[in-house]
DRENBAMI-865787 format. One record per residue (C-alpha): residue number from 1; residue in one letter; x, y, z. Coordinates in steps of 0.25 Angstrom, whole numbers, plus 5000, padded with zeros to 4 digits. Example, Ala and Ser with C-alpha at 12.3 -4.5 7.8 and 13.67 -1.06 7.14 Angstrom:
1|A|5049|4982|5031 .
2|S|5055|4996|5029 .
% end
This chain:
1|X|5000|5000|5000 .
2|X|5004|5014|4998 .
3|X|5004|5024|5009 .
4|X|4990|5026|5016 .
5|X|4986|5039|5022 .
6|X|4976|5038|5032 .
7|X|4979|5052|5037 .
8|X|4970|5060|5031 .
9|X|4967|5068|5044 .
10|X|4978|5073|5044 .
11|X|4980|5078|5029 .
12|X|4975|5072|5014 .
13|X|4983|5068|5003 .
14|X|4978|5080|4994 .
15|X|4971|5079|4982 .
16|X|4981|5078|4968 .
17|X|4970|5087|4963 .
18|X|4974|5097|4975 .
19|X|4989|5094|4974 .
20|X|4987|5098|4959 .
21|X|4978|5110|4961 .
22|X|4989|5116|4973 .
23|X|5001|5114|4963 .
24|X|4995|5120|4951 .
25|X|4993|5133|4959 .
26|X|5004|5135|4966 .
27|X|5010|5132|4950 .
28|X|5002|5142|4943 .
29|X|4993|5151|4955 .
30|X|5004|5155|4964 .
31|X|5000|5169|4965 .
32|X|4997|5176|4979 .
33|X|4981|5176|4978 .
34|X|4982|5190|4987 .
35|X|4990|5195|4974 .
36|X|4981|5206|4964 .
37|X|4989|5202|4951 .
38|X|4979|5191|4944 .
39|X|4989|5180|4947 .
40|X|4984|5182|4961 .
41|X|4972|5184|4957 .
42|X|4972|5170|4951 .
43|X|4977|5163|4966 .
44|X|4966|5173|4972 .
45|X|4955|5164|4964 .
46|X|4961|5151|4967 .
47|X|4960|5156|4982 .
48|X|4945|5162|4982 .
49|X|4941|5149|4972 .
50|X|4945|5138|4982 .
51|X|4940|5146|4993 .
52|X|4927|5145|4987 .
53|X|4929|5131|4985 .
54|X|4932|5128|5002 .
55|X|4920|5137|5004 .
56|X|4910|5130|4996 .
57|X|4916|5116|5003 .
58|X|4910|5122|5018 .
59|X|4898|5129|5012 .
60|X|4904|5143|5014 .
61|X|4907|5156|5008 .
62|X|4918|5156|5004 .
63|X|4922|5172|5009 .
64|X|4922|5162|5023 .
65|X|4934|5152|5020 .
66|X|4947|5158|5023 .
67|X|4959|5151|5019 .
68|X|4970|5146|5029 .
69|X|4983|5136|5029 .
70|X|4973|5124|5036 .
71|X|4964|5120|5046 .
72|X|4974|5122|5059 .
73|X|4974|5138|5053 .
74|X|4960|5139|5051 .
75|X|4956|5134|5065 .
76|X|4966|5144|5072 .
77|X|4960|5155|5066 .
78|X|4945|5150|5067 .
79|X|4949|5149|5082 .
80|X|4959|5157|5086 .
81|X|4952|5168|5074 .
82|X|4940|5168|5079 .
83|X|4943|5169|5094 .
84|X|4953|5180|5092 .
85|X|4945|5189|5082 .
86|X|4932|5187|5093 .
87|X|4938|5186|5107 .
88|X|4924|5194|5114 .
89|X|4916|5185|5111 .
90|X|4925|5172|5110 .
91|X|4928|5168|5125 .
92|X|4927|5153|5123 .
93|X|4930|5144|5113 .
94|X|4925|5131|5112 .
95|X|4932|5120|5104 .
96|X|4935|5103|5108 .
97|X|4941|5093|5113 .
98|X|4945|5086|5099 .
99|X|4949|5098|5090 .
100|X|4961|5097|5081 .
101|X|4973|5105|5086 .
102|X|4970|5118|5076 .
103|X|4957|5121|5086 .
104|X|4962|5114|5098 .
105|X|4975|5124|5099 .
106|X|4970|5136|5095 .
107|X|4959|5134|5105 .
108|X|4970|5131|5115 .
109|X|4978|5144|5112 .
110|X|4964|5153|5114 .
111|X|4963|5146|5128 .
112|X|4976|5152|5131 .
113|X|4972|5165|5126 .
114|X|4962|5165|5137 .
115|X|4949|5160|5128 .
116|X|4941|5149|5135 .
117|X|4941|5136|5127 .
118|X|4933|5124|5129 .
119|X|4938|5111|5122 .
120|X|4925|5101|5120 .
121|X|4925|5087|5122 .
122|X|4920|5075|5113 .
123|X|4912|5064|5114 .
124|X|4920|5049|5114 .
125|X|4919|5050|5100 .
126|X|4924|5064|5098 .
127|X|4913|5071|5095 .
128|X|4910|5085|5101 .
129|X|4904|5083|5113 .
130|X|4891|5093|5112 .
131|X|4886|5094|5125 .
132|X|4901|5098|5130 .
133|X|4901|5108|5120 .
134|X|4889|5114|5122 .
135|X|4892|5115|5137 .
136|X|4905|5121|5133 .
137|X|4900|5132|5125 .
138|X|4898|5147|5132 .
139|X|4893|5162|5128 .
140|X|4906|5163|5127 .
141|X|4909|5154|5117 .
142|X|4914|5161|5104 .
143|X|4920|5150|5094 .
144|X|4918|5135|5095 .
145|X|4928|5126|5087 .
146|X|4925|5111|5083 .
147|X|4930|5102|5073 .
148|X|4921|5094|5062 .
149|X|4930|5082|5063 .
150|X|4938|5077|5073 .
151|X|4952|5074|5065 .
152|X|4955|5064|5074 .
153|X|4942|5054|5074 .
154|X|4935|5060|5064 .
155|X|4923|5064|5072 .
156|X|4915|5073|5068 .
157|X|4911|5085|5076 .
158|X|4897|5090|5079 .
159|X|4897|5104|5070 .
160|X|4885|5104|5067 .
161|X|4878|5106|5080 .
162|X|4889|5116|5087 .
163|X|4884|5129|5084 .
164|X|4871|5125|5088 .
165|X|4876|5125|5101 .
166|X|4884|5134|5103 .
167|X|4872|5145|5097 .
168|X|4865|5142|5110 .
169|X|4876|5145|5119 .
170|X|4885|5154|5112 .
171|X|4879|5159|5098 .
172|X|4890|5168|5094 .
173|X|4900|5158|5093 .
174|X|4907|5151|5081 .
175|X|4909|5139|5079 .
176|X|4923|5135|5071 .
177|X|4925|5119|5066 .
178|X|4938|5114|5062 .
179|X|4932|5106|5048 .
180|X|4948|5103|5045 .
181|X|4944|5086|5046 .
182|X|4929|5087|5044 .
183|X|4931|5097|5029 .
184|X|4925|5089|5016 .
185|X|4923|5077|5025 .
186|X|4911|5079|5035 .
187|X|4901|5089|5033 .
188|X|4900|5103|5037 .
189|X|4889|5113|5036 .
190|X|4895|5126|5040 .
191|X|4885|5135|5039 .
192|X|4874|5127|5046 .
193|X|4882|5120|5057 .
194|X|4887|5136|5061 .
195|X|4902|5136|5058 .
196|X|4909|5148|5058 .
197|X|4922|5143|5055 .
198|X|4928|5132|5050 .
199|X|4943|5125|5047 .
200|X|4946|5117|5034 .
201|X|4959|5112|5029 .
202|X|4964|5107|5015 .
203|X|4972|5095|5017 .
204|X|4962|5088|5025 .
205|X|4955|5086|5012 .
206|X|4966|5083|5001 .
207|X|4969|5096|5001 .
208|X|4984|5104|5002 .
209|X|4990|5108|5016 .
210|X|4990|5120|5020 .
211|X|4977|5126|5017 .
212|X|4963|5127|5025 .
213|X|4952|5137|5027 .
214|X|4942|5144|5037 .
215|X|4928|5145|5036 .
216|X|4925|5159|5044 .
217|X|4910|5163|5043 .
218|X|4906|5175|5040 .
219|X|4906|5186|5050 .
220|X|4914|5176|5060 .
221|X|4927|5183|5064 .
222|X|4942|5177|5067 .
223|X|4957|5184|5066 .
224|X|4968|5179|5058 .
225|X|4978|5170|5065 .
226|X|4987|5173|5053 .
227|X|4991|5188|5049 .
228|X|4995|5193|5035 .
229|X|4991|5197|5024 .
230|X|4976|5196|5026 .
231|X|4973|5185|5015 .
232|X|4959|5177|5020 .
233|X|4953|5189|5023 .
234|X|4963|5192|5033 .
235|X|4959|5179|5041 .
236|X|4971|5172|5035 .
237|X|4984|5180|5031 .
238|X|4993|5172|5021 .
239|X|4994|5171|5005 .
240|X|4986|5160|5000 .
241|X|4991|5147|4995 .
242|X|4982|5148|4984 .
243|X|4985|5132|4979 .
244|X|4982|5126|4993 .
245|X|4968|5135|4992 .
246|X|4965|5129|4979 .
247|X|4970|5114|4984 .
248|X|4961|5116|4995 .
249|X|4949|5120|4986 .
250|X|4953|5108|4978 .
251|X|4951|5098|4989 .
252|X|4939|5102|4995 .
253|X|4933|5102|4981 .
254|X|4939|5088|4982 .
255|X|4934|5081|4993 .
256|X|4923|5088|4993 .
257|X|4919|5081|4981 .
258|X|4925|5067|4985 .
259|X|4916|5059|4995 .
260|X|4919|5056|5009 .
261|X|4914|5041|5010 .
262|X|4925|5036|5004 .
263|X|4933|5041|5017 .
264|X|4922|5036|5025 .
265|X|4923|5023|5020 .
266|X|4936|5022|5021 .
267|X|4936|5026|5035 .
268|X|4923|5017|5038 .
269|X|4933|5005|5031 .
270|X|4945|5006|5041 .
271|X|4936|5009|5053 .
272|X|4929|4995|5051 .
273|X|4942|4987|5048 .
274|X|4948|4993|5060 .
275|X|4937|4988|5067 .
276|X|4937|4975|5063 .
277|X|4952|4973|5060 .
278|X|4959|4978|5072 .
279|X|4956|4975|5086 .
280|X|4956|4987|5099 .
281|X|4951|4999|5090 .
282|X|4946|5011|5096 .
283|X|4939|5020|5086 .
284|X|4939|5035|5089 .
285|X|4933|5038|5076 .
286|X|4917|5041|5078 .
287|X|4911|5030|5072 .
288|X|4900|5040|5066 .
289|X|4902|5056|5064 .
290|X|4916|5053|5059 .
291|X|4922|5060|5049 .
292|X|4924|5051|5036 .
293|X|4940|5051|5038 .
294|X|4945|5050|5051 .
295|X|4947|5036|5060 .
296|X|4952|5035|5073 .
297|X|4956|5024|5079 .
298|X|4962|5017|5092 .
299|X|4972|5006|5090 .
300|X|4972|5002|5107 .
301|X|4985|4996|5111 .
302|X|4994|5004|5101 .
303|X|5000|5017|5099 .
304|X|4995|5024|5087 .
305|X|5009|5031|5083 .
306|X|5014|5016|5082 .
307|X|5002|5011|5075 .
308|X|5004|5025|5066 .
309|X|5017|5020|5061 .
310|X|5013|5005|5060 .
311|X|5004|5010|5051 .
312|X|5014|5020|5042 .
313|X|5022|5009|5041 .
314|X|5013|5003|5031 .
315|X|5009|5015|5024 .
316|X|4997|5021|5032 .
317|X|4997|5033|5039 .
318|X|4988|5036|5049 .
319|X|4987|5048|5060 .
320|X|4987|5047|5076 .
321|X|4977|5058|5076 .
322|X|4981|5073|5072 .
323|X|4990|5076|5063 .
324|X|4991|5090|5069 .
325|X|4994|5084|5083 .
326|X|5002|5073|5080 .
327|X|5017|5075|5084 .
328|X|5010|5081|5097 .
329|X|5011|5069|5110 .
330|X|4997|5073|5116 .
331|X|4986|5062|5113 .
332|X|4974|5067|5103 .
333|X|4963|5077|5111 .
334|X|4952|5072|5103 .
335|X|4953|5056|5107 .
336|X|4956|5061|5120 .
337|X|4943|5069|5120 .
338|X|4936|5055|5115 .
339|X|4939|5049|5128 .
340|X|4949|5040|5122 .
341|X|4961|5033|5131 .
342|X|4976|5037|5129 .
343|X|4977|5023|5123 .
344|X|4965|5026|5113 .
345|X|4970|5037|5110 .
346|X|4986|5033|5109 .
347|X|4981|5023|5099 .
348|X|4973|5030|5090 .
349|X|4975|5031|5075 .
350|X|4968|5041|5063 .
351|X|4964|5035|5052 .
352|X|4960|5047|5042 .
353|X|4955|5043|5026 .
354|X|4955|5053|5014 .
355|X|4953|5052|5000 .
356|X|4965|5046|4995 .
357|X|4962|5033|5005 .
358|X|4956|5019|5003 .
359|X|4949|5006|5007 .
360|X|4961|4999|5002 .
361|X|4971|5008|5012 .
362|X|4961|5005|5022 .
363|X|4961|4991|5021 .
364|X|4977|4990|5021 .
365|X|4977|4999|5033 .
366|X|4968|4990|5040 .
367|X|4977|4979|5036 .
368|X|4989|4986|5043 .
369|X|4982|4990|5055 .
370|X|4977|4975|5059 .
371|X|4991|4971|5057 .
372|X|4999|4983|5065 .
373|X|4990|4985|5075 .
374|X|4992|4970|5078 .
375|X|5007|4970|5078 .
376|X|5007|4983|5086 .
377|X|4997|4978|5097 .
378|X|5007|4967|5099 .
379|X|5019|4975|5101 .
380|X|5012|4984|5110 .
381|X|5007|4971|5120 .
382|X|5020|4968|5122 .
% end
């Protein structure tokens, strides 16, 4: 077998369509797009074309998407944007337990800044827990920030019923959800589920590195975290790399179009095998409101790093849990949240399927799995 990515959490294989698109621009439309001469003129385009594009992707106008180098910048300036350009009425900011390490730590810093944080906790199958939410949730309030999807487990977040909530307790805030895992792949209805701001990134969906944007509703305030020249509306100073604009329009056009239940199957597929193949799993993936290309699963009685490299040694390479966190020591917040033990946790392995992916890949994994798991269980009772 060739080499088998099963990490597609943590980035995609980008489209040859994108790659070909990215290098044809930065061959023959390498002009500043901020430049007046009609070479820039011609970048401009490409830029306010593919933000049409993203735009019509969520369902929203398009003078609302602002540009920025990924998902991690557009969730510090949702946050850290918002808060700062509305300190008054922004006292308390509510977020969770299980939120990836572009909202966890910029909520972190506000708290040392002196704003109250609460971080929500999940049900066992890390899922927003919505009585504790609501509890959690003041006059005060002034921003809530959840995920769509978990990008560790895969489990979908309760979206749709947030601001709901939050109306009766504190109607004057907004509600920010970091789409970065749940963008092309679950769905999302912005405008009547209440969000006001939102983070998507392009290589979570065969797109190039680098690149994301921010959905900013109309009306909803937030500073720059970045300084410049004022491009974005002065939201987001910096020239733009006009060819990763067009590759990201690209890819959302892309996968759009590309349906998900052949991910879902393949998923489904290795779930089952595992089950049935290989004895002491614990599986931390929600077996219903999941998105369609995360697995998470326990391997009790091993480490995961070993079983990690058991695994690269035959050509597949798999995840520990987040790639933005993984040369960090501490175990992952969100299977903690879940109420998993140290040794569930020390054991678990991501499993993450995109387009490129295949039963057959699927089958050969399981193959190796049975077999390493096995030999490795062995070694470890000894």
């Amino acid at each position: 077998m060739e080499e088998i990515y099963f990490d597609n959490a943590a980035t995609t294989k980008p489209y040859d369509e994108v790659g070909d698109r990215v290098l044809q621009l930065m061959r023959e439309c390498y002009a500043n797009p901020s430049s007046l001469h009609s070479f820039g003129m011609k970048a401009e385009k490409w830029v306010r074309t593919s933000r049409n594009t993203i735009a019509k992707s969520l369902g929203v106008p398009a003078k609302d998407i602002y540009f920025t180098s990924g998902g991690t910048e557009s969730d510090n300036i949702a946050i850290l944007g918002y808060v700062h350009a509305n300190r008054k009425k922004c006292r308390r900011v509510v977020t969770s337990k299980i939120e990836h390490a572009a909202v966890y730590e910029p909520c972190r810093l506000l708290q040392q800044e002196g704003v109250e944080v609460c971080f929500v906790g999940v049900s066992s199958n890390g899922v927003l827990d919505l009585e504790e939410f609501e509890n959690s949730l003041t006059p005060e309030t002034g921003l809530v920030s959840v995920m769509s999807v978990n990008n560790e487990t895969g489990a979908v977040q309760p979206v749709s019923e947030l601001k709901t909530i939050m109306k009766r307790i504190c109607p004057d805030a907004v509600l920010h959800v970091d789409h970065v895992q749940g963008y092309t792949k679950v769905p999302m209805e912005i405008d009547r589920w209440g969000v006001d701001l939102l983070s998507v990134s392009a290589h979570k969906i065969h797109g190039p590195k680098g690149i994301g944007a921010l959905y900013v509703r109309d009306r909803v305030k937030a500073d720059p975290v970045v300084w410049g020249g004022g491009q974005e509306s002065g939201l987001r100073s910096g020239t733009h790399s006009v060819y990763d604009i067009a590759g990201f329009a690209l890819a959302a056009q892309m996968t759009q179009q590309r349906n998900t239940s052949g991910v879902t199957g393949l998923m489904r597929k290795a779930l089952g095998l595992m089950e049935e193949r290989i004895p002491n799993v614990r599986i931390n993936t929600p077996r219903n409101g999941a998105a369609p290309h995360i697995l998470n699963v326990s391997f009790l009685g091993l480490r995961a790093e070993v079983l990690l490299h058991a695994l690269e040694a035959h050509g597949i390479y798999v995840s520990t849990g987040s790639a933005c966190s993984s040369n960090r020591p501490e175990r992952s917040r969100t299977l903690l949240a879940m109420g998993l033990t140290r040794e569930e946790v020390d054991s678990a392995i991501r499993f993450s399927f995109g387009q490129f992916n295949s039963e057959k890949e699927i089958e050969y994994m399981i193959k190796v799995l049975e077999n390493e798991v096995e030999t490795l269980r062995k070694y470890s009772r000894r």
